[in-house]
PAZAPA-4460 file (N, C-alpha, C; in steps of 0.05 Angstrom, whole numbers, plus 32768, in hexadecimal, padded with zeros to 4 digits):
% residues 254
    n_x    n_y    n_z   ca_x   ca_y   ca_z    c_x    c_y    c_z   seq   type   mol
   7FCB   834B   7AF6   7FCF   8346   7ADA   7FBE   8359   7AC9     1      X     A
   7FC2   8366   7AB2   7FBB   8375   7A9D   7FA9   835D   7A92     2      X     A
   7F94   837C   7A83   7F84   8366   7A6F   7F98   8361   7A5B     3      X     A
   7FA9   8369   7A51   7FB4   8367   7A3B   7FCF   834C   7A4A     4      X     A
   7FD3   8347   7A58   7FE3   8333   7A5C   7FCD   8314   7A5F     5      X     A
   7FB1   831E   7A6D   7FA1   8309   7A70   7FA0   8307   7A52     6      X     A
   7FA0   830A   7A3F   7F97   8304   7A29   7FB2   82F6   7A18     7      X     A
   7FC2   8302   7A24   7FDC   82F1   7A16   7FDB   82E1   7A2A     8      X     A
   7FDC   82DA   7A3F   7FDD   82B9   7A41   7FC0   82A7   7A3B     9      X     A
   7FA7   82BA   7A3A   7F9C   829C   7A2A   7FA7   8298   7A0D    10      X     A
   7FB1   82B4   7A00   7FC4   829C   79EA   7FDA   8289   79EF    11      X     A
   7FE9   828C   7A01   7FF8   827C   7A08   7FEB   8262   7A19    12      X     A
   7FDE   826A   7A25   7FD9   8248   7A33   7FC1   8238   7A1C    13      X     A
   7FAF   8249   7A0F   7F9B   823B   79FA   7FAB   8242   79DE    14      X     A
   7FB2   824A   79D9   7FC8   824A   79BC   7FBB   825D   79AB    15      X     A
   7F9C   826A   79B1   7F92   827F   79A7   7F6F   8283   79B7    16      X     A
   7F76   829B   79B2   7F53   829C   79C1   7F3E   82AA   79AE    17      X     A
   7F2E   82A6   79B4   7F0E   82B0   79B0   7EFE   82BC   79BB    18      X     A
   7EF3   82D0   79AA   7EEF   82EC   79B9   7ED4   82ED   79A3    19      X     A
   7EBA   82F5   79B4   7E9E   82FC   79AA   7E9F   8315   79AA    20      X     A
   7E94   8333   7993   7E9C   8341   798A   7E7C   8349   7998    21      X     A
   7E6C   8354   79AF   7E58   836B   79AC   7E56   837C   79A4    22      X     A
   7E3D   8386   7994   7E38   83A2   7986   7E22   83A9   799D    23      X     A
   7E2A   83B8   799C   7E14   83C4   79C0   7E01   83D3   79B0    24      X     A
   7E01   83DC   798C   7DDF   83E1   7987   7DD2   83CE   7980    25      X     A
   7DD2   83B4   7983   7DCB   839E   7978   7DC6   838C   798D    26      X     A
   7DCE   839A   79AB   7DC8   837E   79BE   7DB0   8389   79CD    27      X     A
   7DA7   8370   79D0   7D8F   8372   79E1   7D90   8370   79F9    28      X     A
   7D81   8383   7A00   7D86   8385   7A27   7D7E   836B   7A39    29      X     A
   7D6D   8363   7A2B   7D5F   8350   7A43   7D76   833E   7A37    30      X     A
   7D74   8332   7A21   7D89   8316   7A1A   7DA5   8318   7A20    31      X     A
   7DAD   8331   7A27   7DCA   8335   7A2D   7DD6   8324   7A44    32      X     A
   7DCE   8324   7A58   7DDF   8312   7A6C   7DDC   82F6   7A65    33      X     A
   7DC7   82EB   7A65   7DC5   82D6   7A53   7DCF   82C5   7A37    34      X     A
   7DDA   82DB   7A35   7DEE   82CD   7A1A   7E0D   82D8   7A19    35      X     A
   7E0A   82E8   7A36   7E2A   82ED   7A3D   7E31   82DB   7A4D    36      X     A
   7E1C   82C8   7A62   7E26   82AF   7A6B   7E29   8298   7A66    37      X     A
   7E1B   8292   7A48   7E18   827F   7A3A   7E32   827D   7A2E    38      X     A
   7E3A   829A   7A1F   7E52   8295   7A18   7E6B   828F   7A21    39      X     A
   7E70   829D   7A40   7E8C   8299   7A50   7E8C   8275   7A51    40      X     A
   7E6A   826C   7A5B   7E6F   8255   7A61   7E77   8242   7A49    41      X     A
   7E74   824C   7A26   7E74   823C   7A1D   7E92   8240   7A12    42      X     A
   7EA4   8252   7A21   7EBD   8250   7A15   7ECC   8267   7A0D    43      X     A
   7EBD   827E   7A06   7ECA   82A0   7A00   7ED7   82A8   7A10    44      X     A
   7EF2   82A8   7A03   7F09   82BA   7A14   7F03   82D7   7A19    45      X     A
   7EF2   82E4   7A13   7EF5   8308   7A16   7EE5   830B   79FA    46      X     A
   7ECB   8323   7A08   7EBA   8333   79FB   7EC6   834A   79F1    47      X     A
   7EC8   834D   79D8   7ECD   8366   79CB   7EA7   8379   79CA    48      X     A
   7EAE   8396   79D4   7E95   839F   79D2   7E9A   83C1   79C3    49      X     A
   7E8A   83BE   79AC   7E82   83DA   7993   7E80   83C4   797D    50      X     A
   7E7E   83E9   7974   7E71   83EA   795E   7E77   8404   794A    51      X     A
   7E6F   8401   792D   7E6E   841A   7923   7E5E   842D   7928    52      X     A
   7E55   8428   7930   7E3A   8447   7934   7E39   8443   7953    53      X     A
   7E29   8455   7965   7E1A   8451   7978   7E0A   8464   7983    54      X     A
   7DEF   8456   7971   7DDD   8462   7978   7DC2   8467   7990    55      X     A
   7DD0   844F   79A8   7DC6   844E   79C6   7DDD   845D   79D4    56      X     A
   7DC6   8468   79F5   7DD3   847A   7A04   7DE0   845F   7A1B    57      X     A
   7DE3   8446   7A10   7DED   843E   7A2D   7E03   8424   7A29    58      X     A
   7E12   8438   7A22   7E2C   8426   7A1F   7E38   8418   7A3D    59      X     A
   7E38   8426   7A4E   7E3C   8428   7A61   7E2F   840A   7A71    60      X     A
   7E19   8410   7A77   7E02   8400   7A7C   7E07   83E0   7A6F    61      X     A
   7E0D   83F0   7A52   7E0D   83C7   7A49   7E2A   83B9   7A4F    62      X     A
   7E41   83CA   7A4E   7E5C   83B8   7A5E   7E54   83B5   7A77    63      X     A
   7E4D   83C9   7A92   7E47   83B7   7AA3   7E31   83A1   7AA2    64      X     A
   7E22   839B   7A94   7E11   8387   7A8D   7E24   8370   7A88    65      X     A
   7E2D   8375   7A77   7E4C   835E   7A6C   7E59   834F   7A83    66      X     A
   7E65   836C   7A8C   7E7B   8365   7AA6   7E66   8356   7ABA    67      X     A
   7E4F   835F   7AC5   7E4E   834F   7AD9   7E3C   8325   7ACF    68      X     A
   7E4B   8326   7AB6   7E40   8313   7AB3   7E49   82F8   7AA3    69      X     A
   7E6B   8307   7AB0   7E87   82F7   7A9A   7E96   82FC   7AB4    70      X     A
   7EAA   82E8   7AAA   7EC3   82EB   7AC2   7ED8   82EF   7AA9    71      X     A
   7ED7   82EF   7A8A   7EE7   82F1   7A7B   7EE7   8310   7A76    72      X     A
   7F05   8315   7A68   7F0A   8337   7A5C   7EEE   8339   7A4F    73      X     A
   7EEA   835F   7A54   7ED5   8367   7A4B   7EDF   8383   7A40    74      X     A
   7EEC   8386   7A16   7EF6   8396   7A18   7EE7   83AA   7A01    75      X     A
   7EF2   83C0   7A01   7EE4   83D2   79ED   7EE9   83D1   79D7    76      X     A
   7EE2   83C7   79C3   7EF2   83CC   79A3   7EDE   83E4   799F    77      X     A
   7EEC   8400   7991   7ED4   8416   7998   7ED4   8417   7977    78      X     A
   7EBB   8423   7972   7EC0   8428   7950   7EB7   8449   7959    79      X     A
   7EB5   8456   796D   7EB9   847B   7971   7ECA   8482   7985    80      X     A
   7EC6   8496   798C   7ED7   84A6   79A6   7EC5   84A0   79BB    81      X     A
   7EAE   849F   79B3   7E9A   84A1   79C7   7E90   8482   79DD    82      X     A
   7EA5   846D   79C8   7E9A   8453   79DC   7EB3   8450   79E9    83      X     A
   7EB5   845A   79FC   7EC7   845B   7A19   7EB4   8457   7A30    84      X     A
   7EBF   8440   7A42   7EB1   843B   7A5C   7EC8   842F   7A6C    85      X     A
   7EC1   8443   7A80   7ED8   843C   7A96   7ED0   8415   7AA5    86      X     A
   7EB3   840F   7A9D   7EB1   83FB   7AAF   7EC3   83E8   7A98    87      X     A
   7EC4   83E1   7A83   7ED7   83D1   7A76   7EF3   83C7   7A82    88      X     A
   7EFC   83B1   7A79   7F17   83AC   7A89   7F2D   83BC   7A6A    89      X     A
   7F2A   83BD   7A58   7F3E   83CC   7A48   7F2C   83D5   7A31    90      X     A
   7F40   83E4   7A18   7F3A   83EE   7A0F   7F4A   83EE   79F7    91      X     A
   7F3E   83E3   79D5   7F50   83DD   79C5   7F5D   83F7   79BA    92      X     A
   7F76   8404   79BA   7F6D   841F   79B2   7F7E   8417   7992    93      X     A
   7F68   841F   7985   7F6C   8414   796E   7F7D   8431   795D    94      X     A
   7F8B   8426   7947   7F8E   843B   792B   7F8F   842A   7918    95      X     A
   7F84   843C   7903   7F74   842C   78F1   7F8B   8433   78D4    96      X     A
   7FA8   8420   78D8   7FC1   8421   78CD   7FB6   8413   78AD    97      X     A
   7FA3   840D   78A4   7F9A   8400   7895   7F93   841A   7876    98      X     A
   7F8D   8433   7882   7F7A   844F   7877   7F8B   845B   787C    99      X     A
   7F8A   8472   7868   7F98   8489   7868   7F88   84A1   7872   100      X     A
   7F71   849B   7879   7F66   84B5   7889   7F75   84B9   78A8   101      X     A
   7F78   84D4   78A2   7F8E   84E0   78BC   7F7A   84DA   78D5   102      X     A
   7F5B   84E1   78D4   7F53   84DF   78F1   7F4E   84C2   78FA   103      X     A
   7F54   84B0   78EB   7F4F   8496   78F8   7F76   848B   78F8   104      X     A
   7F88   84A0   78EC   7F9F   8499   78F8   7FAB   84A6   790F   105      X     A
   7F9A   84B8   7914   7F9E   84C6   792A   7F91   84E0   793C   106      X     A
   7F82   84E7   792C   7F67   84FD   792F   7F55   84ED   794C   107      X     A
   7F49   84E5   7941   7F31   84CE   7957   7F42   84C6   796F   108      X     A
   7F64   84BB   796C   7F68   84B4   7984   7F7B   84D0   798C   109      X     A
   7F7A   84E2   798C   7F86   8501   7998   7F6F   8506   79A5   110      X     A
   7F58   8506   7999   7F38   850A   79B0   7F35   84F5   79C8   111      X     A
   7F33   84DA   79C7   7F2A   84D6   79CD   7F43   84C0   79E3   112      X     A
   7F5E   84CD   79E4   7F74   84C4   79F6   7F65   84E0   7A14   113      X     A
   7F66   84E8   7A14   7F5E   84FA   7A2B   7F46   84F1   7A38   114      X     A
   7F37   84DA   7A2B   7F20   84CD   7A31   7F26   84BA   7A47   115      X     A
   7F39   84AC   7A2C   7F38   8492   7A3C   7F52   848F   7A52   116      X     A
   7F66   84A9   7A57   7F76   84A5   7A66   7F66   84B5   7A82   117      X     A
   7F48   84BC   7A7C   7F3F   84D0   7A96   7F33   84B6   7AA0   118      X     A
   7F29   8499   7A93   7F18   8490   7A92   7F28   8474   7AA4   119      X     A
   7F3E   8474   7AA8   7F5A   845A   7AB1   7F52   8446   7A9F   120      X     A
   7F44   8441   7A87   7F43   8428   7A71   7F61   8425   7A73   121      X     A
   7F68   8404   7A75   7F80   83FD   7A6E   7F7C   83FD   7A49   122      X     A
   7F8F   8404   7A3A   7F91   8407   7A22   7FA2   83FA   7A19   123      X     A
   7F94   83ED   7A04   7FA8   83D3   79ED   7FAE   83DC   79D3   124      X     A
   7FC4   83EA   79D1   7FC5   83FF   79B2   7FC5   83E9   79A1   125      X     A
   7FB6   83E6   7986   7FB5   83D5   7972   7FAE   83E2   795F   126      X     A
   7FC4   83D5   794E   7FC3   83D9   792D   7FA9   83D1   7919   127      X     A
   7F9A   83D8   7918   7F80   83D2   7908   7F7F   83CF   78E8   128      X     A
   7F84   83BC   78DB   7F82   83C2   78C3   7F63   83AF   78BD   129      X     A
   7F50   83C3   78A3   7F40   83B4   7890   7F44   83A5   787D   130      X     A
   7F3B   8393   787A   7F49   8381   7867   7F26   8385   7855   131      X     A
   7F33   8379   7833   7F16   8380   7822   7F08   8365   782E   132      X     A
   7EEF   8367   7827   7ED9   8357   7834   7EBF   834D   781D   133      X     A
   7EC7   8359   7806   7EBC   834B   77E9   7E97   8364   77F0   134      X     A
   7E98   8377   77FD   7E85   838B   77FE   7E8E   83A4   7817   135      X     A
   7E8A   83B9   7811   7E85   83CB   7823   7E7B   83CA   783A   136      X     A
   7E8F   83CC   784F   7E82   83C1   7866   7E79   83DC   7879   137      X     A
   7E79   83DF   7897   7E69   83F9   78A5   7E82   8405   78AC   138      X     A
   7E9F   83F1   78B0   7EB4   8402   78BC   7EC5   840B   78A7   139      X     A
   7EC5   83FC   788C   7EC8   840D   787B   7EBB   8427   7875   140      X     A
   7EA5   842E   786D   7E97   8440   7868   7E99   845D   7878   141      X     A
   7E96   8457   7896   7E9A   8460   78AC   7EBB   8478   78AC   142      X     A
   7ECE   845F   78A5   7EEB   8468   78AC   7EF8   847A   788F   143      X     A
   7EE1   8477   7874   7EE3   8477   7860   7F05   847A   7857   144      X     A
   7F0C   8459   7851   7F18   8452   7855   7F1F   8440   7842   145      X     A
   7F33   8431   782D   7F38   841C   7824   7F41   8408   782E   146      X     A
   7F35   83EB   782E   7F43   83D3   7840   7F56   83CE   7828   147      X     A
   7F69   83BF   783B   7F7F   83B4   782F   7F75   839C   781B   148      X     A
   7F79   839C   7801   7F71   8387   77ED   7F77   836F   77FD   149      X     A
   7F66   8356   77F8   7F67   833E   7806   7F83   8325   77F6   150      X     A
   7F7F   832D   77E1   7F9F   831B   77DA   7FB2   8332   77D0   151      X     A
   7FC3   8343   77EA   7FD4   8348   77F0   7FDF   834C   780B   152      X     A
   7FE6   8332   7809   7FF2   8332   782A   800C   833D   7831   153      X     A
   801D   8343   781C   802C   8353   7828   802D   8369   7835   154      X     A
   8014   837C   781C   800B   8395   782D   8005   8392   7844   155      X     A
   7FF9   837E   7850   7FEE   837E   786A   8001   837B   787F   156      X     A
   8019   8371   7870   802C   8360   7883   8044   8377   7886   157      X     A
   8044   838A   787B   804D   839E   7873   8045   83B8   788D   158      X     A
   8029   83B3   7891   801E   83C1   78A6   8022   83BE   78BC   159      X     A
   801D   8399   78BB   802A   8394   78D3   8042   839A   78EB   160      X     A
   8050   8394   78D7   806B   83A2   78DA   8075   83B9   78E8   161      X     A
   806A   83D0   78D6   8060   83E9   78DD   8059   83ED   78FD   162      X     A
   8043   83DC   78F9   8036   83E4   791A   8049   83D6   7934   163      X     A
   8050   83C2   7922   8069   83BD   793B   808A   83C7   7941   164      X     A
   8097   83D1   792C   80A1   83EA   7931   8099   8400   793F   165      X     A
   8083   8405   7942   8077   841F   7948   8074   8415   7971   166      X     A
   806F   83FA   7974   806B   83FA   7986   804E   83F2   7995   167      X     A
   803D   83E9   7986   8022   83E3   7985   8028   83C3   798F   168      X     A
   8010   83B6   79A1   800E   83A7   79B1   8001   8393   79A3   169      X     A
   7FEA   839A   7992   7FDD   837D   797C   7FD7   838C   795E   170      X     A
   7FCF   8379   794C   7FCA   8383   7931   7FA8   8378   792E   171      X     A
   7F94   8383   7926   7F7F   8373   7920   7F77   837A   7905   172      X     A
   7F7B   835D   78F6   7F74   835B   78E0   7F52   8355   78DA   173      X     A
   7F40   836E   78D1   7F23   8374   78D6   7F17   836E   78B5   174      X     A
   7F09   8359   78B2   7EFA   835E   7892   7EDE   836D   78A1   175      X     A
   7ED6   8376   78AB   7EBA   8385   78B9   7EA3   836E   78BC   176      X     A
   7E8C   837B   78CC   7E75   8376   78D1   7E6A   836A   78AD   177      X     A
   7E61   834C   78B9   7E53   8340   78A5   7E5C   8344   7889   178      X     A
   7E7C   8342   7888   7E8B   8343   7871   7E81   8329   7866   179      X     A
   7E84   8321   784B   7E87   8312   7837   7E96   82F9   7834   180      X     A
   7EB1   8303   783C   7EC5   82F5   7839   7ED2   82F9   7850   181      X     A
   7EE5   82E8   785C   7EF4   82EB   787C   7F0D   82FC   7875   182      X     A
   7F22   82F3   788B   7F42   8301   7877   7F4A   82DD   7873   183      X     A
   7F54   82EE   785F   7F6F   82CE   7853   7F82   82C6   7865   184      X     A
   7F85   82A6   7865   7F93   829B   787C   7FAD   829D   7872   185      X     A
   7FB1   82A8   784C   7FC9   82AB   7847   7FD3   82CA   7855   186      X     A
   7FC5   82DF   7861   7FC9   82F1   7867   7FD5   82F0   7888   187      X     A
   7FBC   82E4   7890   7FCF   82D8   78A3   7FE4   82CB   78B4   188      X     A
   7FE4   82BA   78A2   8001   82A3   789D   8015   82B9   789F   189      X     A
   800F   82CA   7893   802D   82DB   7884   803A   82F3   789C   190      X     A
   8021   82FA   78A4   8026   830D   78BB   8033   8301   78D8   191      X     A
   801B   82EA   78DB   802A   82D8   78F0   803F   82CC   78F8   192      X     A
   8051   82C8   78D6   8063   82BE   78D7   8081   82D6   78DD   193      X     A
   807A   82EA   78CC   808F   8303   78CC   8088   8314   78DC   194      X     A
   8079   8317   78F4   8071   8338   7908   8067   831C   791E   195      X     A
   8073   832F   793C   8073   831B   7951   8050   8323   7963   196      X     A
   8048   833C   7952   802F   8343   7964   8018   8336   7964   197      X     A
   8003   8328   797B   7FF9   831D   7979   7FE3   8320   795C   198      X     A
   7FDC   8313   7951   7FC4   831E   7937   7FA4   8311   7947   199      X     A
   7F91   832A   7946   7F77   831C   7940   7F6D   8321   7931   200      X     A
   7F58   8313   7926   7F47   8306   790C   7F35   8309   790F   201      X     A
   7F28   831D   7903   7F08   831C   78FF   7EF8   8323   78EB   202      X     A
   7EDC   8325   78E3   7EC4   8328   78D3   7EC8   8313   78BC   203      X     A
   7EA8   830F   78BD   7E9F   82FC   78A8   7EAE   82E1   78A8   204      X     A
   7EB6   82D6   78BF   7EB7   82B8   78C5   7E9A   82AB   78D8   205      X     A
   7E8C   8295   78C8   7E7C   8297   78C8   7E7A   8273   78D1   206      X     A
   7E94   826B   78CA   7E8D   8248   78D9   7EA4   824A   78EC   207      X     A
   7E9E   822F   78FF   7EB9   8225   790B   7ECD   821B   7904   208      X     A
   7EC5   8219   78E7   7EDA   820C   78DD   7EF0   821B   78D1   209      X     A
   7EDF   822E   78C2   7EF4   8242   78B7   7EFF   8253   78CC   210      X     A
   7F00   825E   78EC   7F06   8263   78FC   7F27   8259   7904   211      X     A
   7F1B   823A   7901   7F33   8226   7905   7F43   8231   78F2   212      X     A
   7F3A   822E   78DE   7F5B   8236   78C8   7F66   824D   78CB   213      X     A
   7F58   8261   78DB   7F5C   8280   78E1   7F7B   8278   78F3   214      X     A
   7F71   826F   7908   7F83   8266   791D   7FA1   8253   7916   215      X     A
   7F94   8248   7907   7FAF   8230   78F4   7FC0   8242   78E7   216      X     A
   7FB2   8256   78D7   7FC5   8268   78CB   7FD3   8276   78D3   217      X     A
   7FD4   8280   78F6   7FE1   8289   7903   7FD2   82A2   7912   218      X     A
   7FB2   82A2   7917   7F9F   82BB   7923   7FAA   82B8   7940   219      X     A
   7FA6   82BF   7956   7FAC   82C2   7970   7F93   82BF   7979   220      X     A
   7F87   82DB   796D   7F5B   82D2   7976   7F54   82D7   795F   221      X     A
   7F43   82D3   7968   7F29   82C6   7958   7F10   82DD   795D   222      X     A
   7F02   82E8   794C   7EE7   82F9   795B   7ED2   82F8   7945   223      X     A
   7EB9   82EF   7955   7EA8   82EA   7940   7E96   8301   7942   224      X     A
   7E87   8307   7938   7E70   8321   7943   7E4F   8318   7939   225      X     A
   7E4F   831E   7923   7E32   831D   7918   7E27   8302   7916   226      X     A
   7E3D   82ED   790E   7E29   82D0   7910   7E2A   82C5   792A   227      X     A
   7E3A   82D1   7944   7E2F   82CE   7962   7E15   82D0   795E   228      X     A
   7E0A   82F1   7956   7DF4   82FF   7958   7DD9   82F2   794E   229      X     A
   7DDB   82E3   793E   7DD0   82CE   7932   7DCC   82B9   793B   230      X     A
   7DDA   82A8   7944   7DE5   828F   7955   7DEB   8291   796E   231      X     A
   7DD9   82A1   7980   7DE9   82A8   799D   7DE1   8293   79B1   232      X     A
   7DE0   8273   79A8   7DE0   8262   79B7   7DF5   824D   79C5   233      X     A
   7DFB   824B   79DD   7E0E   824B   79EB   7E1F   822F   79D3   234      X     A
   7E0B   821B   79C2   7E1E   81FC   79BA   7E2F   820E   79A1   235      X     A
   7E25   8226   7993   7E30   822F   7978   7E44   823B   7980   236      X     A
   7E49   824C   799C   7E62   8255   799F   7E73   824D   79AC   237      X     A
   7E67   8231   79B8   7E7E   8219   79BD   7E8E   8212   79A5   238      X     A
   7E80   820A   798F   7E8B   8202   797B   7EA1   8217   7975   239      X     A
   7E9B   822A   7971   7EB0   8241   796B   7EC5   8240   797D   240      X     A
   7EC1   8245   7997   7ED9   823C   79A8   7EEA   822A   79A3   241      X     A
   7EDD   8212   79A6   7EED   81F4   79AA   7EFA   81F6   7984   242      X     A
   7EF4   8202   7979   7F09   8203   795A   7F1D   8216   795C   243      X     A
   7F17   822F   796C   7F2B   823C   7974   7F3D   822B   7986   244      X     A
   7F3D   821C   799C   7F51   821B   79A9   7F59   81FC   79A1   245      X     A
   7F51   81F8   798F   7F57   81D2   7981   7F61   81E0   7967   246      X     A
   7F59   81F4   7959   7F74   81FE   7948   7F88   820B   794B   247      X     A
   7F8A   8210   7967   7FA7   8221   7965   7FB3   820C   7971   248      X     A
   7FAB   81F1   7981   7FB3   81DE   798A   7FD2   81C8   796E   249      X     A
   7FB8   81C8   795E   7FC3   81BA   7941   7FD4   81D1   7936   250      X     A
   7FD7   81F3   7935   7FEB   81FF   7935   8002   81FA   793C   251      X     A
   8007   81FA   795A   801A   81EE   7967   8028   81E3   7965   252      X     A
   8015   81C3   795D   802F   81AD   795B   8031   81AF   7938   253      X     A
   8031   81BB   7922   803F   81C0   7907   8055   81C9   790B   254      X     A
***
């Protein structure tokens, strides 16, 4: 089985999953296995691992740290060319359908396909759009880039679209690192309801509760990043779990 099929059936058998977002400049070596076992045990479907920058030499080093210390997907969301590791089980290969800059529509991944096809990463092509986040976030700035205004969901749904015509495997709807505001569950409602590709949901969800409504509105996953980073104790990201898979539960039967 593919990572990308393991991950569609924990949506299908849990009704949506949850996925902890590592920034490998921000994790700590010694606490790393330690709060990579805390978390599988307390419920995380699959570690997403980057970042926008990276400014350590051991990318490498910290997924096998990961891997040998999860039995769940361990995958790359890369924010460069440069975070490719063959020990990963996949690889999100993102375009960033959201911006009109050509090298994040296609520049970055013309480099860095010769990488990851020397490298056997299984690859999950996804549609990436930014959604606004009520401040300037690092992947904005970075991709210099405009997110999609937050009450217009059509635009977004519009994109969606797009990427599934085109042939793309998921859409992730991103408000960034320690955004402000999350994305709108009317945004998601809208996409989920008209484009069949799975959607994940992330930045600046910050309770379990609002997670839950992520999921109700029709998210697939769920990915938290910075208030893990904050809260990296195994009962806080139970909580997060058990709302992910008790709101897509109450999804269901509506």
């Amino acid at each position: 089985m593919t990572t990308y099929e393991r991950l569609i059936s924990i949506r299908r058998d849990r009704g949506a999953g949850y996925f902890v977002l590592l920034d490998p400049d921000k994790l700590d070596k010694k606490q790393l296995p330690s709060l990579v076992r805390e978390a599988t045990e307390a419920g995380v479907d699959a570690f997403l691992v980057g970042g926008s920058l990276l400014l350590r030499n051991d990318f490498d080093s910290q997924i096998q740290a990961i891997k040998e210390n999860t039995s769940v997907p361990v995958v790359i969301f890369p924010g460069g060319v440069m975070q490719v590791s063959s020990l990963a089980d996949a690889i999100l290969f993102l375009i960033l359908i959201s911006g009109r800059n050509p090298e994040y529509l296609i520049g970055n991944q013309v480099i860095a396909a010769p990488i990851v096809r020397q490298s056997g990463l299984e690859t999950i092509s996804t549609g990436y759009m930014l959604i606004e986040a009520g401040k300037t976030t690092s992947a904005e700035f970075m991709s210099n880039t405009k997110p999609i205004p937050r009450d217009k969901p059509d635009i977004a749904l519009a994109h969606a679209l797009a990427a599934e015509i085109i042939g793309m495997k998921m859409v992730y709807l991103d408000a960034g690192s320690g955004a402000e505001v999350s994305v709108p569950e009317e945004m998601i409602e809208a996409i989920a309801r008209h484009c069949s590709l799975p959607v994940i949901v992330g930045g600046g969800i910050r309770t379990p509760e609002e997670a839950r409504r992520k999921v109700e509105a029709g998210a697939s996953f769920l990915v938290t990043g910075t208030i893990t980073e904050l809260n990296n104790h195994r009962s806080f990201i139970r909580e997060f779990a058990e709302a992910v898979h008790t709101g897509s539960k109450q999804h269901q039967r509506l």
